[in-house]
C-alpha positions as CSV (number, residue, x, y, z in Angstrom):
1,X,0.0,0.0,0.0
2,X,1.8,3.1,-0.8
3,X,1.6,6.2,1.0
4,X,-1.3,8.5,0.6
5,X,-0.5,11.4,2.7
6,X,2.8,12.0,3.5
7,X,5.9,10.6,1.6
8,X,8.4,10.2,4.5
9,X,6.5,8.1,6.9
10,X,8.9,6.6,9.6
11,X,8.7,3.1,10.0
12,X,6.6,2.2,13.3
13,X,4.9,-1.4,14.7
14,X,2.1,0.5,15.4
15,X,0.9,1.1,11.8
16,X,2.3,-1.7,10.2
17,X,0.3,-3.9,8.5
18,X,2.6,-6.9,9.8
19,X,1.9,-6.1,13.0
20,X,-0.9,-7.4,16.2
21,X,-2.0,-5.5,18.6
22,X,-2.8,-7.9,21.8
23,X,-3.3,-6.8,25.4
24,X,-1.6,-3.3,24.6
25,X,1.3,-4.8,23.3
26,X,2.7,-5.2,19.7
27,X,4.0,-7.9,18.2
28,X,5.7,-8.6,14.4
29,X,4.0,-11.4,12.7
30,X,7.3,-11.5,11.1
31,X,9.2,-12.1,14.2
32,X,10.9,-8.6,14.1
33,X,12.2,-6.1,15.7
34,X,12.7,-2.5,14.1
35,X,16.2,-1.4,14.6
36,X,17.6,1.9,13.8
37,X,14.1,2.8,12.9
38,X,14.2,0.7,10.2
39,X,12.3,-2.9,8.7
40,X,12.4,-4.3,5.4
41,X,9.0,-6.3,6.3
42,X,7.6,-2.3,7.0
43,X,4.1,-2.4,5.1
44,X,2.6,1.5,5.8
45,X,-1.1,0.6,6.5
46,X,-3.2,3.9,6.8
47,X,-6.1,2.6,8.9
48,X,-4.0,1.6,11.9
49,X,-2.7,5.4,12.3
50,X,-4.9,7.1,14.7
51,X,-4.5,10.9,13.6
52,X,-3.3,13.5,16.0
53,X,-5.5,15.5,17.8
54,X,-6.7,18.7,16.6
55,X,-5.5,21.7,18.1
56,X,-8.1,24.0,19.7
57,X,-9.8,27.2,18.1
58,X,-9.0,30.3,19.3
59,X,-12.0,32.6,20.4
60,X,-12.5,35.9,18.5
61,X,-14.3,38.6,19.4
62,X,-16.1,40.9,17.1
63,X,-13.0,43.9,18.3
64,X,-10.4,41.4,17.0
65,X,-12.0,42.4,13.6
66,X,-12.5,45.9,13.7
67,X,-10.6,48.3,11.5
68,X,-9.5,51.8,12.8
């Protein structure tokens, strides 16, 4: 799957698509471990990326727009 948002996505067990998720923990169906951030079995799988949070709006007021 190649990626669709960003072009350099580091290489993380959390969002790979050879990877588990069991009682909080990950685990390599490959029997890997990423070294030196890096894993030739890395397969970037968008739907196990949970997006960062959104940053909160400021508040305006209607001064804040007011020309003088």
């Amino acid at each position: 799957m190649s990626n669709l948002f960003y072009k350099d996505i580091s290489p993380d067990c959390l969002y790979c698509n050879n990877s588990v998720k069991k009682n909080n923990l990950v685990k390599c169906t490959k029997d890997k471990i990423l070294s030196n951030g890096k894993c030739r079995f890395f397969i970037y799988n968008p739907y196990k990326r949970v997006p960062r949070r959104t940053p909160k709006m400021m508040s305006f007021s209607s001064q804040d727009f007011d020309i003088e």
